[in-house]
C-alpha positions as CSV (number, residue, x, y, z in Angstrom):
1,X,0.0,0.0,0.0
2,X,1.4,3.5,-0.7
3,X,2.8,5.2,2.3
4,X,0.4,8.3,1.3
5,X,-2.7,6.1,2.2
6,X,-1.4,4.7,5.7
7,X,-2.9,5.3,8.7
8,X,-0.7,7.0,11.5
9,X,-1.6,5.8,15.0
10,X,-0.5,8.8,16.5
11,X,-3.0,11.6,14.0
12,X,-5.9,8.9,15.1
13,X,-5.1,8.6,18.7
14,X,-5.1,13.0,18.3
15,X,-8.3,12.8,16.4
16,X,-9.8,11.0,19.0
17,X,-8.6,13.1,21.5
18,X,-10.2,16.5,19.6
19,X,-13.3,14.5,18.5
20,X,-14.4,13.8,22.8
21,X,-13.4,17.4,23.8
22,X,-15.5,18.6,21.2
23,X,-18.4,16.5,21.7
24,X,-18.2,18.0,25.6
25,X,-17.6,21.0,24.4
26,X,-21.5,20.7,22.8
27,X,-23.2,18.4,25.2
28,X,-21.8,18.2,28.4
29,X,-22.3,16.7,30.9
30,X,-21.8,13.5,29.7
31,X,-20.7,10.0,31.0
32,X,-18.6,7.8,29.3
33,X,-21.5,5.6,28.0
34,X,-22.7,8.4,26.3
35,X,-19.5,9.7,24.7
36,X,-19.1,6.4,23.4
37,X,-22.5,6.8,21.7
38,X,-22.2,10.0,20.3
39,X,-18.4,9.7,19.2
40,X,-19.1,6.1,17.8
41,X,-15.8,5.3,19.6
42,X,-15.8,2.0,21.5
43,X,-16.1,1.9,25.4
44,X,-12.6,0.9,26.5
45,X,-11.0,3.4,23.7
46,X,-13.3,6.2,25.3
47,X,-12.2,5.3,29.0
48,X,-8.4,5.1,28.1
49,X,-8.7,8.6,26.3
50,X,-10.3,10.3,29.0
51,X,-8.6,9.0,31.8
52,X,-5.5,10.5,29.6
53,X,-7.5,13.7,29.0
54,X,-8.1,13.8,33.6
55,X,-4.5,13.5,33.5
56,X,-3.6,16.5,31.0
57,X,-6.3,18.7,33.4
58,X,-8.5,19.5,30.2
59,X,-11.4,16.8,31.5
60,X,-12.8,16.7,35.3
61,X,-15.4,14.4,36.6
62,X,-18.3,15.9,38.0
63,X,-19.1,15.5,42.0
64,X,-22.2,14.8,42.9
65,X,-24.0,14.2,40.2
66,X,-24.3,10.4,39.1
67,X,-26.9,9.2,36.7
68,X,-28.1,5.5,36.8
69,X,-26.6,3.5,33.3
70,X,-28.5,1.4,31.4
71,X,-27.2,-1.7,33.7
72,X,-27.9,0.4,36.6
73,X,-24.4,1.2,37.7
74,X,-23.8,4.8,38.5
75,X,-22.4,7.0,35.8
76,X,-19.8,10.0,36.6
77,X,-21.2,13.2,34.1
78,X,-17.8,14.8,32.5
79,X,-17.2,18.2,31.5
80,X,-14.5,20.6,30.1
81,X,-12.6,21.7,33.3
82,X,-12.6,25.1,33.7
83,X,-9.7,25.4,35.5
84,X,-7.5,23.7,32.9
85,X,-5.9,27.2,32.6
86,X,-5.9,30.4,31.8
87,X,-6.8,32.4,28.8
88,X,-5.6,36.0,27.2
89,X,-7.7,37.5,25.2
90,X,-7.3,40.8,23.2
91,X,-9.0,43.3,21.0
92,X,-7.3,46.0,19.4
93,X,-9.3,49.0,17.8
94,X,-8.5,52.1,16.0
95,X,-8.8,54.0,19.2
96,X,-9.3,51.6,22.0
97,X,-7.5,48.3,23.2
98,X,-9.4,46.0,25.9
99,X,-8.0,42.9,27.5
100,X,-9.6,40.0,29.2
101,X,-8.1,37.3,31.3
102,X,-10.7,34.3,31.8
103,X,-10.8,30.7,32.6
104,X,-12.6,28.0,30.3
105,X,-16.1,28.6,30.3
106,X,-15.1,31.5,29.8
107,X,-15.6,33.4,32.6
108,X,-14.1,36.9,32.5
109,X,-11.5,36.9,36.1
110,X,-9.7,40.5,34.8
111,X,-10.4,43.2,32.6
112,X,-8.4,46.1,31.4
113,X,-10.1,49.0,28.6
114,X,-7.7,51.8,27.6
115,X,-8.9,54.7,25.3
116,X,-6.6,56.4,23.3
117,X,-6.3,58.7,20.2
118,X,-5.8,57.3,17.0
119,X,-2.5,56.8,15.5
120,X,-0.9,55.4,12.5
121,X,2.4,54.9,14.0
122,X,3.0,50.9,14.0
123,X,5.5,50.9,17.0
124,X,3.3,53.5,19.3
125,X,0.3,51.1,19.1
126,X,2.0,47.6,19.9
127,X,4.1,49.5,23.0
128,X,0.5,50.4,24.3
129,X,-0.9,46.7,23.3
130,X,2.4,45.1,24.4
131,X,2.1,46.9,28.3
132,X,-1.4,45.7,28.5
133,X,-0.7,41.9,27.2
134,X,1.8,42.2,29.6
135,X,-0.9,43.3,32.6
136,X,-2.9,40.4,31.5
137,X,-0.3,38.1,31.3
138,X,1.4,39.1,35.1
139,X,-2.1,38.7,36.5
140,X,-2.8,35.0,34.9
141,X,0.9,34.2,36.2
142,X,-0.7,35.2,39.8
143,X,-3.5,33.2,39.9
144,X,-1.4,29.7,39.8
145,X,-3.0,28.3,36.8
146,X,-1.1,27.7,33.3
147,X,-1.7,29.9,30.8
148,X,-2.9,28.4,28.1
149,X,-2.5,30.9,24.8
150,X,-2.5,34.4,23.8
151,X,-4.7,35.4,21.0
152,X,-5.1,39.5,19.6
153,X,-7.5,40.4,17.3
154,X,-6.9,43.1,15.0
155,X,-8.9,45.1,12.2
156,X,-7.9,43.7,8.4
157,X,-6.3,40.5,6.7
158,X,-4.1,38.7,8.9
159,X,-1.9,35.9,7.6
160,X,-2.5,33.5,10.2
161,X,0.6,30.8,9.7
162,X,2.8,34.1,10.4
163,X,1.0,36.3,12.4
164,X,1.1,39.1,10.3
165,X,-1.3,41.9,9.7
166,X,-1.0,41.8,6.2
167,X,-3.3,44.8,5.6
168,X,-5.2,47.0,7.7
169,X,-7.1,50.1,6.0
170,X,-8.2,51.7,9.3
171,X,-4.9,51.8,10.5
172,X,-2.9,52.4,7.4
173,X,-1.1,49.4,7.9
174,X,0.6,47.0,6.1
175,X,3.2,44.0,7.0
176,X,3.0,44.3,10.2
177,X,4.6,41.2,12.1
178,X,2.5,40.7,15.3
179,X,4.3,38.2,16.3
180,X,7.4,40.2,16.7
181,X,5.7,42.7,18.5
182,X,3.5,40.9,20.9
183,X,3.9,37.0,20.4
184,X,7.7,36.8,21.2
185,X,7.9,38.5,24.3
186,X,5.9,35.7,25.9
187,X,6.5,32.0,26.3
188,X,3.3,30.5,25.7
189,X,1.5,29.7,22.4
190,X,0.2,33.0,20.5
191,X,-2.5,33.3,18.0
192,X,-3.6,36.6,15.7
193,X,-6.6,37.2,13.4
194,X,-9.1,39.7,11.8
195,X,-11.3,40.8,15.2
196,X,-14.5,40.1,13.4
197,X,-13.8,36.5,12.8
198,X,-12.8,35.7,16.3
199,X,-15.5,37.5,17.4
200,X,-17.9,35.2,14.8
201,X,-16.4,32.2,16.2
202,X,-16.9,33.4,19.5
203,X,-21.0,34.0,19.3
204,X,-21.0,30.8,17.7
205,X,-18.5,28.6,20.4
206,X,-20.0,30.4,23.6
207,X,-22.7,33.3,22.6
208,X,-25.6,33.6,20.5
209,X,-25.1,31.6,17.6
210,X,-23.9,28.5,20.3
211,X,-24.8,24.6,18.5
212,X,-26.0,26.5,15.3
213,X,-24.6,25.0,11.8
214,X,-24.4,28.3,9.9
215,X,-24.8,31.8,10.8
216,X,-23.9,35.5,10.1
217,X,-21.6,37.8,12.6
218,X,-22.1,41.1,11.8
219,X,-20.0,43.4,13.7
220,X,-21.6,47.0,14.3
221,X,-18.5,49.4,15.2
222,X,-17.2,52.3,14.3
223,X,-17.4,50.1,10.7
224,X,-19.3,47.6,9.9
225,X,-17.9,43.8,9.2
226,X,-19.0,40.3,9.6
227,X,-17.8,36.6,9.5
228,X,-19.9,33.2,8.4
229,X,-19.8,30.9,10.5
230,X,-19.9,26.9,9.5
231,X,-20.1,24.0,11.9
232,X,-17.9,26.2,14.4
233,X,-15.3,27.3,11.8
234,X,-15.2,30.8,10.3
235,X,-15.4,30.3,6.3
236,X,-12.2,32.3,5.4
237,X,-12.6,32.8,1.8
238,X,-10.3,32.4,-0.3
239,X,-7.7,35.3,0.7
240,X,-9.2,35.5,4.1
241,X,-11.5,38.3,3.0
242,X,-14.6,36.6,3.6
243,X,-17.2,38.1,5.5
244,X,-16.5,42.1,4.3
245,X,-20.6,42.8,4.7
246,X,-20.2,46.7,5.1
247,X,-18.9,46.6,1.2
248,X,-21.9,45.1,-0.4
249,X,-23.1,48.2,-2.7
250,X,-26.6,49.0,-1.7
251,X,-27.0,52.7,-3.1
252,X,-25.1,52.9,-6.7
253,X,-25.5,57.2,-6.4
254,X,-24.5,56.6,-2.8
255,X,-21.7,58.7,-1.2
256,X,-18.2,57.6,-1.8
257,X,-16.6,55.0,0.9
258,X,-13.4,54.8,2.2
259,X,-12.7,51.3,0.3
260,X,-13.4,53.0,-3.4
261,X,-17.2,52.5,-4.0
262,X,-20.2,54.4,-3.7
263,X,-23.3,53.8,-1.1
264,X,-21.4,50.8,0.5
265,X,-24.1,49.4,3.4
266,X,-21.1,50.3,5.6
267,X,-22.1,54.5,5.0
268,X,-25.6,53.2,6.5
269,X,-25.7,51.4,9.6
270,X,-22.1,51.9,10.7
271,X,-21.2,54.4,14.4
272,X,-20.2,56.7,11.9
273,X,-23.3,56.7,9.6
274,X,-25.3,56.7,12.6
275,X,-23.3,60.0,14.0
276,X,-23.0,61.1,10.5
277,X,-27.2,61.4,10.5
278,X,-27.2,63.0,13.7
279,X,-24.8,65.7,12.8
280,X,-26.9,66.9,9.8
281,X,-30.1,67.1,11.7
282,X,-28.0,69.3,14.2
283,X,-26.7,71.4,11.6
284,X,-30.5,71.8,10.4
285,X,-31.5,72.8,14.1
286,X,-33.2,70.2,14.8
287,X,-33.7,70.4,19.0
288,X,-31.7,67.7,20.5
289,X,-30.2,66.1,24.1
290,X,-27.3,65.6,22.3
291,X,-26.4,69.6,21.7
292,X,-24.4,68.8,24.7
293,X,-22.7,65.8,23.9
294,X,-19.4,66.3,22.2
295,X,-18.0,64.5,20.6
296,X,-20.7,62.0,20.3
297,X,-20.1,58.9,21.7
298,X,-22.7,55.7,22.2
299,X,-23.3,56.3,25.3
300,X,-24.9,59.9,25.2
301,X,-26.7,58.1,22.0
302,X,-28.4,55.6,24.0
303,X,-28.9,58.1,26.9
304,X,-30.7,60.4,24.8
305,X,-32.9,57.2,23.2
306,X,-33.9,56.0,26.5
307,X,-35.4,60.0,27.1
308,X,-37.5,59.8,23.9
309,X,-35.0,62.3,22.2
310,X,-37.0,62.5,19.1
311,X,-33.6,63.1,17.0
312,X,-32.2,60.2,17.8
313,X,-34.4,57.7,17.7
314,X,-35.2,59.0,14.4
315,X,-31.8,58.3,13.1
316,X,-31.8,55.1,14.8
317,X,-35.1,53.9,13.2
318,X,-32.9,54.7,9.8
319,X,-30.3,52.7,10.6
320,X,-32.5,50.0,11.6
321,X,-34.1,50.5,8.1
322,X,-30.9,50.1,6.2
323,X,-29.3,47.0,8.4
324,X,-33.0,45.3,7.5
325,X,-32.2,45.8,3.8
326,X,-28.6,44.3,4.1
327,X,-29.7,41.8,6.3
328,X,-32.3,40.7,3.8
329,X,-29.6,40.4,1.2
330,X,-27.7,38.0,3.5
331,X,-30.6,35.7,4.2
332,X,-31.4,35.5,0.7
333,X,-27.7,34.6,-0.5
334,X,-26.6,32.7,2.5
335,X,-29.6,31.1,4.3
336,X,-28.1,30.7,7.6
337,X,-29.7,29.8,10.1
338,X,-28.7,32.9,12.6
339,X,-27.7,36.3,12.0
340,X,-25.7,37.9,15.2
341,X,-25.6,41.7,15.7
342,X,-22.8,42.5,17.9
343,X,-20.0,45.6,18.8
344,X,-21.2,49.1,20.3
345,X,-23.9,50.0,18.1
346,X,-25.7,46.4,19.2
347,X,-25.8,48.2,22.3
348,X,-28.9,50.5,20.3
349,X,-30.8,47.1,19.6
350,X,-34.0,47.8,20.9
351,X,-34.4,50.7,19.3
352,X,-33.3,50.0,16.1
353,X,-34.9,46.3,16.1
354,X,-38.4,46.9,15.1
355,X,-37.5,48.5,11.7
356,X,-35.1,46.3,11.0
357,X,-37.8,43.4,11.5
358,X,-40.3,44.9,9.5
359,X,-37.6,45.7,6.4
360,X,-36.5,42.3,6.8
361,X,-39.7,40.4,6.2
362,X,-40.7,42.8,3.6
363,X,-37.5,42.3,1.2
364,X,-36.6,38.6,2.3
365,X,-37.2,35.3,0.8
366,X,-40.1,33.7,2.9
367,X,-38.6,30.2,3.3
368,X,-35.4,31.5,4.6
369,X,-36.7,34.6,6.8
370,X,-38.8,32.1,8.3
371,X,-35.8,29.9,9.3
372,X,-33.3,32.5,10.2
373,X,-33.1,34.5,14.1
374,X,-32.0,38.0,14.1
375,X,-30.7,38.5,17.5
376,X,-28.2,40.3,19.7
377,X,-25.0,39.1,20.5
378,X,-25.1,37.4,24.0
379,X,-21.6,39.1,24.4
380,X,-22.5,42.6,22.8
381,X,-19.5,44.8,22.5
382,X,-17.3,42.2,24.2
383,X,-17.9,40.1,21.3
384,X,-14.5,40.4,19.6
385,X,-12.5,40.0,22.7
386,X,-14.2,36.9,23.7
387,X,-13.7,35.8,20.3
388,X,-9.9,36.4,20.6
389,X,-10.6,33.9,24.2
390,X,-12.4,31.7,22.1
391,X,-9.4,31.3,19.5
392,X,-7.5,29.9,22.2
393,X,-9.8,27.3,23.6
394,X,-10.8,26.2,19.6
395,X,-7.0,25.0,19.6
396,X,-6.7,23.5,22.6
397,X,-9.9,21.8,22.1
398,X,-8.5,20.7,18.5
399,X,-5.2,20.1,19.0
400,X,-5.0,18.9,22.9
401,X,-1.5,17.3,21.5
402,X,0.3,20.5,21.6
């Protein structure tokens, strides 16, 4: 037999391993009898992995909690163990980097948010990114726990074998080699992406989107961006592109976008569109809460909602207008099963949700409106950060070898 077509023990015995931390992942708690069942792995192969899995610290049995087996032994439930570790996760923005340190579940056990102004200047940002991995990292080494990865998530293409920010159009960037600023400097494993995609896979591992085959991340910032999610994988595309929602051209005399084209669905239901509105119905003195409020920020938006500020809400039944048209286009060419709004202007949901609804059924297909949930992400504007935490944990749970 060619050498190509052998089987090596060693990639089984690892697929094995992956294939009953992922089933828990989904379904625990579950005993052994049922992992055996749902993995289609035999009993004793099952009981040797786990018992190797106990020993790694990834698997704990359950305490109190035995379930009567078929032959009416007791059954010990297993689960991921939350305490296998630490995790480090990171979001960097244009003007903002947050931090998180959490356990498995994953529960957030330290924060850090820093504001700052914007800057183009490569070595300015990492320093500030660098001191604050380095807070996160001190404070995981405190709690007597391994730390189990590092992941950053960063706005544009990243080149994930080298950890490089290939392209980044709201920073100006290109080439940038995160793994030379941030990775190296620490001694456990390090993973980069695009902050969108982590924060799709993160909805879909832990929030929203959680034991859903297909759905839609749509990322409400300062820009607007999503990532399609498949059977918990983020579909790349073909150059890692994939999921650039705020681009799809939706007004062809439209106003002209940063990326080239005109009336891009990212001039609409973006921060800035939304701020953008409010402006011109200031500069037309139109009476407002937010006369006060400068610069604008999300918060005083939401405050002044929450008053009845007729302005506002105004502006945010437009935007709820326009994401309802996009979101219509998604549905019809993607028929997923869940589309996720997350980032700060999810934060406006219930405002902005009934016109989105009624746009959506309007302009949507009826077989796959009727299948697809429109919802908030569980994890709102924390969505990309636990993403980044959720990076981590994918590879631990699919490579437990390393």
């Amino acid at each position: 037999m060619p050498s190509h077509l052998s089987i090596n023990h060693n990639d089984m015995r690892n697929m094995n391993l992956a294939l009953i931390l992922n089933c828990l992942h989904q379904h625990a708690p579950l005993s052994r009898a049922r992992l055996a069942e749902l993995t289609g792995l035999n009993r004793a192969t099952v009981t040797h992995l786990v018992r190797e899995l106990i020993h790694k610290g990834l698997l704990v049995e359950m305490d109190g909690n035995p379930h009567p087996s078929a032959v009416g032994h007791p059954s010990i439930n297993l689960q991921i163990n939350p305490n296998a570790g630490r995790v480090i996760g990171v979001e960097v923005g244009v003007d903002y980097t947050s931090a998180v340190l959490t356990d498995l579940r994953p529960k957030i056990l330290w924060r850090h948010d820093a504001q700052h102004p914007f800057s183009q200047d490569v070595g300015e940002v990492m320093e500030r990114v660098l001191l604050i991995v380095d807070q996160a990292y001190r404070q995981a080494r405190q709690s007597g726990f391994p730390i189990l990865g590092i992941a950053v998530g960063v706005p544009g293409l990243v080149d994930l074998d080298s950890d490089t920010l290939l392209q980044s159009p709201e920073f100006g960037w290109r080439n940038v080699s995160l793994r030379e600023h941030i990775g190296r400097h620490f001694d456990v494993p390090f993973y980069s992406g695009n902050l969108v995609h982590m924060a799709a896979l993160g909805e879909s591992y832990f929030g929203a989107a959680r034991r859903v085959s297909s759905s839609v991340y749509i990322h409400l910032g300062y820009t607007v961006s999503g990532g399609i999610v498949i059977n918990e994988d983020v579909f790349p595309g073909a150059m890692g592109l994939a999921g650039e929602v705020g681009h799809m051209s939706i007004d062809p005399h439209g106003e002209r976008c940063a990326c080239g084209s005109r009336g891009c669905w990212n001039l609409f239901v973006s921060q800035q569109g939304l701020f953008r509105r409010l402006q011109e119905g200031m500069a037309h003195g139109t009476q407002t809460l937010l006369s006060a409020a400068s610069p604008l920020s999300m918060p005083a938006v939401l405050d002044a909602a929450s008053r009845g500020d007729a302005l506002t809400l105004e502006a945010l039944q437009q935007t709820g207008v326009w994401l309802g048209i996009g979101i219509a286009n998604l549905v019809n060419i993607l028929n997923p099963q869940y589309v996720v709004l997350g980032g700060a202007m999810s934060m406006a949901f219930d405002f902005f949700a009934p016109a989105m609804y009624a746009e959506l059924a309007e302009r949507a297909l009826l077989a796959p409106c009727d299948i697809c949930k429109v919802t908030v992400a569980k994890y709102r504007q924390d969505a990309a950060v636990i993403g980044a935490v959720a990076t981590v944990i994918w590879n631990i749970l699919n490579h437990p070898q390393n």
